[in-house]
C-alpha positions in Angstrom: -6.2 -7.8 33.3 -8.8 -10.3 32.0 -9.0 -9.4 28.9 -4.9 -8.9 28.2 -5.0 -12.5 29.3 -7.0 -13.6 26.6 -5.0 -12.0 24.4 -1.6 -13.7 25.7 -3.5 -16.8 25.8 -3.9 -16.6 22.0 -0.2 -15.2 21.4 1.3 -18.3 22.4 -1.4 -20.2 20.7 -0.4 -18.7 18.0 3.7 -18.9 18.7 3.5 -22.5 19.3 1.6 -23.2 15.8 -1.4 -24.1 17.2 -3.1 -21.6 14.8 -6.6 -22.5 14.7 -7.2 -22.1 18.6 -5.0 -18.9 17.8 -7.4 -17.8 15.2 -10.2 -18.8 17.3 -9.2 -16.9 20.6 -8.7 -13.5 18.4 -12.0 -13.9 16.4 -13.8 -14.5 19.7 -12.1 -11.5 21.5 -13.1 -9.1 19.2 -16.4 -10.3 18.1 -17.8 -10.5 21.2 -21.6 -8.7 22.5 -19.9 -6.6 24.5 -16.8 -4.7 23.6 -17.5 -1.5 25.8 -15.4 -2.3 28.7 -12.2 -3.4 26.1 -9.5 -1.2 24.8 -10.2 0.2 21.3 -6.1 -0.6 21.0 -6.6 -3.9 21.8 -9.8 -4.8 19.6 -7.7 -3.9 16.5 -4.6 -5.6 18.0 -7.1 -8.7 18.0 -8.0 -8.0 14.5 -4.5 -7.8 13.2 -3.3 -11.2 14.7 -6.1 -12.7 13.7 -5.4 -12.1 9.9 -1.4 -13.1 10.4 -3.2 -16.3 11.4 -5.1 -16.6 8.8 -2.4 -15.3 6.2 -0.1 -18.4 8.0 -3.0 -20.9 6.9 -2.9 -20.3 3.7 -5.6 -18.0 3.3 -4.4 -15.2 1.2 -8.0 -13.4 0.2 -10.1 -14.3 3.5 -6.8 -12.6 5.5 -7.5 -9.7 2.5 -11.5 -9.2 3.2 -10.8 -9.6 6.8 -8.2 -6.2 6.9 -10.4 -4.6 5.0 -13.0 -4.8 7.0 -11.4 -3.9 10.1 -10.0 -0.5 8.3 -12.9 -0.1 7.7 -14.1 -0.8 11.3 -11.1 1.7 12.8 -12.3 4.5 10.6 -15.9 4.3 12.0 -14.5 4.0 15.0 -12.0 6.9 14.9 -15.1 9.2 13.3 -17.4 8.6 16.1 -14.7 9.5 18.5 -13.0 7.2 19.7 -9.3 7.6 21.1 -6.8 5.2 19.9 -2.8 5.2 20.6 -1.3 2.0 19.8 -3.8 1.0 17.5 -2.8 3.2 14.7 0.3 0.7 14.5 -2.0 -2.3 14.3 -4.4 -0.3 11.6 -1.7 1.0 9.3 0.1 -2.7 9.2 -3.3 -3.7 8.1 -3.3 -0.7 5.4 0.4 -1.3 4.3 -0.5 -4.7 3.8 -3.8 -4.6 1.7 -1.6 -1.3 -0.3 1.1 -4.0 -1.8 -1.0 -5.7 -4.3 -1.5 -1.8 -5.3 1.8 -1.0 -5.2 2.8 -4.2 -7.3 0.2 -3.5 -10.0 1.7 -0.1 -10.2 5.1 -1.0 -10.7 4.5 -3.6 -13.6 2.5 -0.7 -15.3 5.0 -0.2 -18.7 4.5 3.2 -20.7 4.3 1.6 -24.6 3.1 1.6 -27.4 1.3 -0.3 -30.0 2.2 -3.8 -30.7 1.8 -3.8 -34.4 2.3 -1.1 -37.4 -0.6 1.4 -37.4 -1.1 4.8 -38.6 0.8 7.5 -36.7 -2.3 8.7 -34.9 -3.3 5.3 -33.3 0.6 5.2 -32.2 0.6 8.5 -30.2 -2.8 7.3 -28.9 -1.4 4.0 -27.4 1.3 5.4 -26.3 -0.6 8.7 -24.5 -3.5 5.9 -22.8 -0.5 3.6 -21.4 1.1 7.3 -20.2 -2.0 8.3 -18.7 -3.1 4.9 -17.3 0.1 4.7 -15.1 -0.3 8.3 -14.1 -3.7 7.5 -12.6 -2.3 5.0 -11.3 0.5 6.5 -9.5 -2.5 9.5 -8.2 -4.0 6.6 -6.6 -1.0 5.3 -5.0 -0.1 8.9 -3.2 -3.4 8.7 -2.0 -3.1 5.0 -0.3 0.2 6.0 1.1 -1.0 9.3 2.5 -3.7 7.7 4.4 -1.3 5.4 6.0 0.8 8.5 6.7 -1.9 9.8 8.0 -2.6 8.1 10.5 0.0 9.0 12.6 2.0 5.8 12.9 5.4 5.5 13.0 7.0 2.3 11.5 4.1 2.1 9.3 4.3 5.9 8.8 8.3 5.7 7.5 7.4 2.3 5.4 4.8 3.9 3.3 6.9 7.1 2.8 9.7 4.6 1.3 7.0 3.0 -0.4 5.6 6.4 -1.9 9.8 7.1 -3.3 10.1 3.6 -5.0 6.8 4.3 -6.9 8.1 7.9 -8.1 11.1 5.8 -8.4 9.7 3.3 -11.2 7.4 5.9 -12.9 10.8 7.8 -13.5 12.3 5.0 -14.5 8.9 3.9 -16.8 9.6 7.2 -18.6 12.9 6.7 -19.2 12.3 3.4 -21.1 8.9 4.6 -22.4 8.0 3.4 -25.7 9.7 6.1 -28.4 7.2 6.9 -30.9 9.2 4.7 -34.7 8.0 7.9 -37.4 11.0 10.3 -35.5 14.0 10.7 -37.4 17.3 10.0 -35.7 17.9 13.5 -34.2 14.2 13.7 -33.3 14.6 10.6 -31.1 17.7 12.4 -29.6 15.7 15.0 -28.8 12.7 13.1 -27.4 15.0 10.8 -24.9 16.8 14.5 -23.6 13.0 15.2 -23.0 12.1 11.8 -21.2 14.8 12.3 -19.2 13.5 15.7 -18.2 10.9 14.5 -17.3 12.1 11.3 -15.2 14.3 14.1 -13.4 11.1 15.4 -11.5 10.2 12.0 -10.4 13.5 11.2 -9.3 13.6 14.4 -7.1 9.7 13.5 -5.6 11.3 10.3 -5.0 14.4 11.4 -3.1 12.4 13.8 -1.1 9.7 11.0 0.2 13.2 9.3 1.1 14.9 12.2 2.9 11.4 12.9 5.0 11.6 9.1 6.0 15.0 9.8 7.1 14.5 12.4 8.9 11.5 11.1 11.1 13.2 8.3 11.6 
């Protein structure tokens, strides 16, 4: 039980704000030579705690790099054959974490259009760009959630599946309040919001599926 030791050691280092020698206890455990005779679970546990610490210091990006890297590290791992159980947990924390600044980019992402009179072709251009830029951007988001889904946690699992609704969420909602192109007429822009809110429909239902599925695992 040596090694669990060291890792209780640093827990309460860490729950009696002593988070330097917290810091210090994880970076050693995992960094050490020799990491053959330690559980893969517990190397990543290390690497978790270790970026709470350094998240509770103040340091945002370093806590950033550091989760990264130890993704990264889990993945090799996990390729090369290595059997983890609690660890996916600890990894997709990491994932969910490093996937908010992501997620918040996304959902800030307006559909509009130009910001001063131009001709009507540079207007349906802006307007198409911002469409397709926040598309993209929601592809990229399914794919950031589905690797935390992925995984095979559970917690982390459900909270990316909620995560995944609220984004079809807000692109439904982007749709809805899209820029309307100002050459319609006054039933033309009828017609276009009746075809927006198509349109936001489908997102809606994505959205209340990835909701129902959380539900339902959980």
């Amino acid at each position: 039980n040596v090694q669990q030791v060291r890792l209780d050691i640093a827990k309460i280092f860490e729950d009696t704000q002593k988070g330097d020698q917290a810091a210090a206890t994880y970076l050693d455990f995992y960094s050490q030579n020799d990491t053959s005779g330690i559980s893969p679970d517990l190397l990543i546990y290390a690497r978790l705690r270790y970026g709470k610490c350094l998240v509770a210091q103040g340091q945002g990006p370093k806590a950033e790099k550091h989760y990264q890297e130890s993704v990264e590290w889990f993945k090799k791992a996990k390729a090369s054959g290595t059997a983890f159980t609690s660890g996916v947990e600890f990894v997709a924390e990491m994932m969910f974490v490093l996937a908010e600044k992501q997620f918040n980019e996304f959902s800030a992402m307006e559909i509009s259009g130009p910001k001063s009179k131009v001709s009507r072709a540079q207007e349906d251009k802006a307007l198409t760009d911002s469409l397709f830029k926040k598309a993209k951007a929601l592809q990229a988001i399914e794919s950031t959630y589905a690797d935390i889904i992925n995984t095979g946690a559970g917690e982390w699992g459900l909270a990316a599946l909620v995560r995944l609704g609220q984004a079809y969420e807000n692109f439904g909602q982007a749709i809805l309040s899209s820029y309307i192109p100002s050459y319609l007429t006054e039933d033309q822009r009828a017609l276009y919001a009746m075809a927006l809110e198509d349109k936001a429909w489908a997102q809606r239902q994505k959205a209340a599926d990835s909701y129902r599925l959380a539900l339902t695992q959980a």
